[in-house]
N, C-alpha and C positions, 0 to 999 in steps of 0.2 A: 773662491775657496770653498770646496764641497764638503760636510760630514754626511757620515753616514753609521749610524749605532750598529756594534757588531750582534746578532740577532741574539747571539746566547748569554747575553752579559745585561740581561731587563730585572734580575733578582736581587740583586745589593743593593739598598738604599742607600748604601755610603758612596756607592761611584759607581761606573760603567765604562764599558771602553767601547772607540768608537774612532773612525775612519779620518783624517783629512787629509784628501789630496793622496790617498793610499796608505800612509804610513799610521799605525796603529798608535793608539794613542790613550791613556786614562782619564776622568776626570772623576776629579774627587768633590763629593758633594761637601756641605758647611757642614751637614749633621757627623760627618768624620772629622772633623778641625782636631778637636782634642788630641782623638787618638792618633793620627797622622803628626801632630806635634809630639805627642810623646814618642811614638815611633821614633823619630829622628833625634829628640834631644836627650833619649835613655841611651843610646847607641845600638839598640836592639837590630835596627837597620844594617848600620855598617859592620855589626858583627855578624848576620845572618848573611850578608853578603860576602863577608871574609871566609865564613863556614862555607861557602858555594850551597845554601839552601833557601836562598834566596833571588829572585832574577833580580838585577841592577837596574835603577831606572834614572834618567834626569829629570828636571821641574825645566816646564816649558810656557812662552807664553799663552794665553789660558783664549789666546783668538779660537772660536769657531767652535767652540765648547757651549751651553746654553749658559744662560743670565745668571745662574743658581752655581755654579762652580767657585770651588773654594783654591781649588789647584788644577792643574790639568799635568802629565807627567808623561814620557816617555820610554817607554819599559822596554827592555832591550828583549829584540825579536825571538820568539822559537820558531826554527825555520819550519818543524815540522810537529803538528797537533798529534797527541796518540792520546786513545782512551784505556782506562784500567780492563775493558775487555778484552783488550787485544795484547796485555801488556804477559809475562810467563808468569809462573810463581814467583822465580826471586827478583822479578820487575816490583809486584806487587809488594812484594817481603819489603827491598828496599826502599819503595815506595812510603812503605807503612813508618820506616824507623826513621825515614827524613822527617817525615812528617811529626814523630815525637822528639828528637832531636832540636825540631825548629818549639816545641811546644816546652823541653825543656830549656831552651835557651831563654824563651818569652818568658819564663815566672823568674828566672834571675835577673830580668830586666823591667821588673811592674807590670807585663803583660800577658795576655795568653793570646792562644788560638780560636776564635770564635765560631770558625768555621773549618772543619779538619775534614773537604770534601774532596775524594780521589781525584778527580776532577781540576782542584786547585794544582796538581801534581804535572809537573812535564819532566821529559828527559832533554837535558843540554849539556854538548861535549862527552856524554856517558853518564852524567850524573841524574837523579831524580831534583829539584829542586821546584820551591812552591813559586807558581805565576803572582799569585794575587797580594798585595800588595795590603791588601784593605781588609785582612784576613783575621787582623789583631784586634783586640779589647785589651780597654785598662782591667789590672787583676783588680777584684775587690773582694778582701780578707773575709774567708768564712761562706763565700759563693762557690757551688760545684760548678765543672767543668761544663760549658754547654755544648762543647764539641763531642761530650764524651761518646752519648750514643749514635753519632754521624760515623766519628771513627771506627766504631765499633762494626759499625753497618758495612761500612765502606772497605776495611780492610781484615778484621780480623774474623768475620763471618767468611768470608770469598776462600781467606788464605787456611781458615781451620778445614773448610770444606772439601778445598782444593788437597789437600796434606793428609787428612783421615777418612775421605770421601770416592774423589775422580778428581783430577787437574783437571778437568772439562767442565765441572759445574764455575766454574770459571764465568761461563759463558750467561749466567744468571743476573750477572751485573746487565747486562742487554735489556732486560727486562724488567731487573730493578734499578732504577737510574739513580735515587736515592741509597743506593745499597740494597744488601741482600736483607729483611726483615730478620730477629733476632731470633723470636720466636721459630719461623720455618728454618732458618739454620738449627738449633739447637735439638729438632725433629729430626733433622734429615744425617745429625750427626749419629755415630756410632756412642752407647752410654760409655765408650771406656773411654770417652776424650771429659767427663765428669771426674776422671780420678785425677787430671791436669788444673793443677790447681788456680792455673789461668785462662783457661777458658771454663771451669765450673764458674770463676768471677765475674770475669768481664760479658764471658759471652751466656750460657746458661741460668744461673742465679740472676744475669743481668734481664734475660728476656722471659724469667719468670717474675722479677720483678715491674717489667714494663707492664704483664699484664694483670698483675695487682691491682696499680695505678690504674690501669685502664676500665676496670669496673668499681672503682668509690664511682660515690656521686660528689662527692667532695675530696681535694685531696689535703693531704696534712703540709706543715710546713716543713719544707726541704732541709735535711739534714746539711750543716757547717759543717763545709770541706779546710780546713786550714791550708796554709802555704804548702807543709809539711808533709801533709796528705797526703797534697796535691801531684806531689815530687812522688808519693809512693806511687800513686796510680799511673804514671809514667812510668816508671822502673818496671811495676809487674807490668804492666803492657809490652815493654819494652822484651823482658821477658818473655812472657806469651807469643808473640810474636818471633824473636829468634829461635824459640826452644823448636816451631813449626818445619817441617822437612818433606820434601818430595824428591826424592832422587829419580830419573827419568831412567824407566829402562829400556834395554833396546827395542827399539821398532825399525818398520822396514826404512824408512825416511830417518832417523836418527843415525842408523846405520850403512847408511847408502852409499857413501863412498869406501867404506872397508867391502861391500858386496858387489860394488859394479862392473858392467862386464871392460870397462875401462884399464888400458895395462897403465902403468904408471908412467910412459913415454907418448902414450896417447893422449891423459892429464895435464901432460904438458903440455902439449902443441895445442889443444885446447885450451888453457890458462895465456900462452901466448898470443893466440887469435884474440882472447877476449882483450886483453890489454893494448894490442895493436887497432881493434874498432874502436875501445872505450878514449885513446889519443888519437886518433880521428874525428871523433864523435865530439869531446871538448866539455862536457858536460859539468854543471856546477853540480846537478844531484842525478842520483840515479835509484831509480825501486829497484831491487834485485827481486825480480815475483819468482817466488819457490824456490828460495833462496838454501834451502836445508840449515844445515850448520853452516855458512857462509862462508866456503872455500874461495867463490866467487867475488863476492860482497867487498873480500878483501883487496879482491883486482883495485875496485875503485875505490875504496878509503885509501889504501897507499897512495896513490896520485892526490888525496887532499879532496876526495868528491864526497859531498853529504850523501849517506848512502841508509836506504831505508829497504829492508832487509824482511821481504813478507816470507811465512811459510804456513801450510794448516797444522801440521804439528806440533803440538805442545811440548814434542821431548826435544825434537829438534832446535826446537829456538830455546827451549833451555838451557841446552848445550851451547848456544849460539851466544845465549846472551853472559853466559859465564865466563867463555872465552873471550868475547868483548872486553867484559868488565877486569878480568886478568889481565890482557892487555895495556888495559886503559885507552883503547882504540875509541876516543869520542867523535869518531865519522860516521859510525853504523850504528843504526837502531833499529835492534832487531823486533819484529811483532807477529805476533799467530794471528793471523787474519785467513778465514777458506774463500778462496778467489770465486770458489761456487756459490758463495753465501756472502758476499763482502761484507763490513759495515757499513750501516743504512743512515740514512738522513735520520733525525732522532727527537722524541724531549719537545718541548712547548712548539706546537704549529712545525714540527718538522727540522727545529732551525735552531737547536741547540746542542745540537750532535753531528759533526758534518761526516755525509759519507766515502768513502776512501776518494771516491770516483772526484767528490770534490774537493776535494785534496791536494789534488793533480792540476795541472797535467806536470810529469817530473821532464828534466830536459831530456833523458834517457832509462828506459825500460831496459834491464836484462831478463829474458825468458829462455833460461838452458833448462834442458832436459824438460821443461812444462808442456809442450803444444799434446802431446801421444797422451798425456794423462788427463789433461783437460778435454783432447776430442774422443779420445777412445775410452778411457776411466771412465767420463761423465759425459759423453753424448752429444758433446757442445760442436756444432759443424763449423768448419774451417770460417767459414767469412761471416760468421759472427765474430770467434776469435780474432779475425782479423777490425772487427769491427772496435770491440774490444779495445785492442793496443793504440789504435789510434786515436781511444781518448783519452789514454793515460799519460804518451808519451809524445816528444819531439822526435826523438830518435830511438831506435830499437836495433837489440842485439838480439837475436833470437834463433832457436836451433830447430832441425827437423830429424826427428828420429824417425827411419823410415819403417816398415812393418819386418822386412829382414835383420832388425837389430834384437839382440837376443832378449832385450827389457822387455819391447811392443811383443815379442812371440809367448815371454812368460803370463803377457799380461792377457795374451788371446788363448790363453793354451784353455781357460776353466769358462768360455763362454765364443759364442757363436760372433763370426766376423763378419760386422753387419756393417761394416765402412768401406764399402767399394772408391769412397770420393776421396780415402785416406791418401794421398799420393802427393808426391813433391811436386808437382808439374799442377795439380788442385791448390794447391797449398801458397802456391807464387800469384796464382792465379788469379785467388782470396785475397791475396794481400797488396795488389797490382793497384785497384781503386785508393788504397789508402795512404800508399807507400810507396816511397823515390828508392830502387835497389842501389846502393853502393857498395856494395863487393858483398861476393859467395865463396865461400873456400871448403873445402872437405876437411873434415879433422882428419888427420893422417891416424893411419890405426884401426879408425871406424868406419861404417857404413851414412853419417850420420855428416850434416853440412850446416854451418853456422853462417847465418846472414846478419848484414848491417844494411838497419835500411833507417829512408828518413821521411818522416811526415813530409805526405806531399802539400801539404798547407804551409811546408817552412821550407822558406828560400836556403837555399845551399850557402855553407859558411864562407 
């Protein structure tokens, strides 16, 4: 019977999680006894899990856990890890209100949030709900929040930033793995987000206060928060946080399917090819890479396939994830990820952030319309690409837009055409070493041919 500690879980003194025999597993140290009893016998548990802002776990025997474990538990799987970098605004937004949600539920129950890190946050079935289990403290009357300034950090610097700023600074969370600092957000803010009187609090006042604190050489004793308080600083958060907006306006990629040179009968025949390889293919999950607003994406969630839904665009998967959440389509999760810049290994020794690449491999890759923007947009030569997919995926759906297609001639029209190897006949050629072909079909309509092909490392179904 083998364990193995999962690398990013060495920071909690109350428990860790950790491998046996592959299946993911918790142990809860003795120094958490209390609060994992109160946890269960306040009901705080059963009702955070009733809320869906909770993952569900059971108590298992405590074999192969070390000598010092008080419990060991099995937390029901996310099939798929996403970080707050990758996540849009209203990933975040929602992200943010589960999170007070779960923290107003905790002081009605004698506890709170101890730790309110983006991080502790996944999506499952379409909802945000918190992983970590071990996340709670007993309240104790007249003590401030300690999660306050993590939250702060974590979500309503990113999402003020993101809202009065660029959706792109977004991408700062990469850098600060703790959160964006309170102080540099409240710089980089615009002074009229000072006249909101929830971020002049929580976020401004708050990181002029930090650095009060941070020049005594002694500090005073900490001002009693009561119960009462406590519930207000949740409200205005609460507040602060909804009152935040980014409406996504159009760009080339948000807008791509109202512009493409696609008539609506060629849409089809291509929506039917894909649905015809994706029942071929058999796939439990599939990445849709460059997914847009996830026209596609929807191919395989309808069939019931966990379906992870990358795009570089911000507006685009805004839009993606709205409609998602309108829905209530819990197959797809969509995420702004740039395939030129993926997400990188991360965080203590590399190994507390995993990168997309280890993520994978999913059983199937969709790549429509990507190959011409990745070779010719950014340079990337064919049997890299091909190199690429086949370590992403088991099986790939994937398209060649040829250079007589009127998108590749828009995109050649403002710069010199320096890809002689750009050719279908290059393009199979690249992908020959990596991949078993099982069918080519031309999209009727287009110039343009979609393949199904299969890791040549996987035996045929």
């Amino acid at each position: 019977m083998s364990s193995e500690v999962v690398p990013s879980s060495f920071r909690d003194p109350s428990g860790f999680l950790f491998r046996r025999d592959g299946i993911l597993l918790r142990q809860i140290n003795p120094s958490y006894r209390e609060e994992y009893e109160l946890l269960r016998s306040s009901g705080l548990y059963d009702r955070l899990v009733e809320m869906h802002l909770l993952t569900p776990h059971t108590e298992i025997d405590a074999a192969g856990a070390t000598d010092t474990a008080y419990k060991v538990i099995q937390p029901e799987i996310v099939p798929f890890i996403s970080y707050p970098y990758e996540w849009s605004f209203s990933q975040l937004q929602d992200a943010a209100l589960a999170t007070l949600r779960a923290q107003r539920q905790a002081l009605e129950n004698g506890m709170v949030l101890k730790d309110a890190s983006a991080y502790n946050i996944q999506f499952q079935r379409g909802r945000p709900l918190l992983i970590d289990t071990l996340s709670f403290a007993r309240y104790q009357e007249g003590e401030p929040w300690v999660a306050y300034r993590q939250f702060c950090q974590h979500f309503l610097a990113p999402l003020a930033l993101m809202a009065h700023r660029d959706v792109r600074l977004s991408q700062l969370l990469r850098v600060h793995l703790d959160g964006i600092p309170l102080d540099l957000a409240a710089r980089t803010l615009p002074w009229r987000t000072r006249l909101q009187p929830g971020l002049l609090m929580h976020l401004h006042a708050h990181a002029a206060s930090q650095k009060r604190h941070q020049s005594r050489r002694t500090s005073k004793r900490r001002a009693r928060v009561g119960r009462h308080a406590m519930r207000g600083i949740v409200g205005s958060l609460e507040g602060a946080i909804s009152r935040l907006r980014w409406r996504p306006s159009g760009t080339a990629w948000a807008d791509y399917y109202s512009e493409t040179n696609y008539s609506d009968a060629a849409l089809e025949e291509k929506r039917k090819l894909v649905g015809r390889f994706l029942d071929a293919a058999q796939p439990r999950s599939v990445w849709d890479l460059g997914a847009n607003t996830g026209l596609f994406s929807r191919e395989a969630s309808q069939r019931g396939i966990r379906t992870i839904a990358i795009d570089a665009d911000p507006a685009a998967v805004e839009l993606h994830y709205l409609d998602v959440r309108k829905r209530g389509d819990g197959n797809i999760l969509p995420l702004c990820i740039d395939l030129t810049n993926p997400s990188s290994s991360m965080g203590w020794e590399h190994e507390e952030r995993d990168s997309l690449l280890a993520r994978g491999p999913a059983d199937c890759v969709l790549a429509l319309a990507l190959v011409h923007h990745l070779a010719i947009g950014n340079n990337v030569p064919l049997p890299k690409l091909a190199s690429f997919f086949a370590r992403t995926c088991r099986s790939l759906v994937i398209e060649f837009v040829p250079k007589e297609d009127s998108q590749v001639e828009r995109m050649l029209a403002t710069r010199a055409d320096v890809f002689p190897d750009y050719r279908q006949d290059v393009f199979e050629e690249s992908f020959a070493p990596h991949f078993t072909l099982v069918a080519a079909e031309k999209v009727p309509g287009t110039a343009r041919t979609l393949f199904h092909m299969r890791a040549a490392s996987c035996p045929e179904a």
